[in-house]
C-alpha positions, -999 to 999 in steps of 0.1 A, spaced: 537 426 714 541 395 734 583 385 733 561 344 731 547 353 697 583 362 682 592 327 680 579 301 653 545 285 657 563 249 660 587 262 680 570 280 704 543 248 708 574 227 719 588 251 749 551 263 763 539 220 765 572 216 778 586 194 755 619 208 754 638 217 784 673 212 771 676 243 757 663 278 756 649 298 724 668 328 717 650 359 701 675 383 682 654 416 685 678 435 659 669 410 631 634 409 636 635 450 630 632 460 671 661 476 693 642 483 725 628 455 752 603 470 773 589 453 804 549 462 797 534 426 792 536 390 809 566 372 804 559 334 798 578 310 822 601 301 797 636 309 800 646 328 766 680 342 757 668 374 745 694 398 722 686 437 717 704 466 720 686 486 747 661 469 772 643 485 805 646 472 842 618 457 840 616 437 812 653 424 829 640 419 857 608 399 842 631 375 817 658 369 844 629 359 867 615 331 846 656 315 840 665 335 809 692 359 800 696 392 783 724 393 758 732 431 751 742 436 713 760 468 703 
C-alpha cells in the first residue's frame, strides 16, 4: 500500500500540487489498524510525519529523505 493513498483524497490533492507547504500531513499508522512501516514502494516527495510502532531502515531512510519524520509510538 502506498503511505500517499493513506491520506484523504482533498488532502492529499493539496500537498502532491503543492499547495500547502506550511505544514506536513501526519499519518498515525496505529489508528488506521497497521503497526509496521516497511520501505517496499516509492515514497512521494512529500515530507510526512509518519507514527507507527515498528518501521524498517528503509522505509526511514526513504521518509527522512523526502523532509519527513518518523514518530515512534509505544
Amino acid at each position: 500500500m502506498q503511505l500517499a493513498s493513506l491520506l484523504p483524497q482533498d488532502i492529499r490533492e493539496k500537498y502532491v500540487a503543492g499547495e500547502a507547504k506550511d505544514t506536513a500531513p501526519v499519518i498515525d499508522l496505529l489508528a488506521l489498524g497497521y503497526s509496521k512501516l516497511l520501505g517496499k514502494g516509492r515514497c512521494p516527495e512529500i515530507p510526512f510525519v509518519v507514527r507507527a510502532r515498528y518501521v524498517s531502515k528503509d522505509a526511514e531512510r526513504k521518509i527522512t529523505e523526502a523532509g519527513g519524520v518518523i514518530e515512534l509510538v509505544a
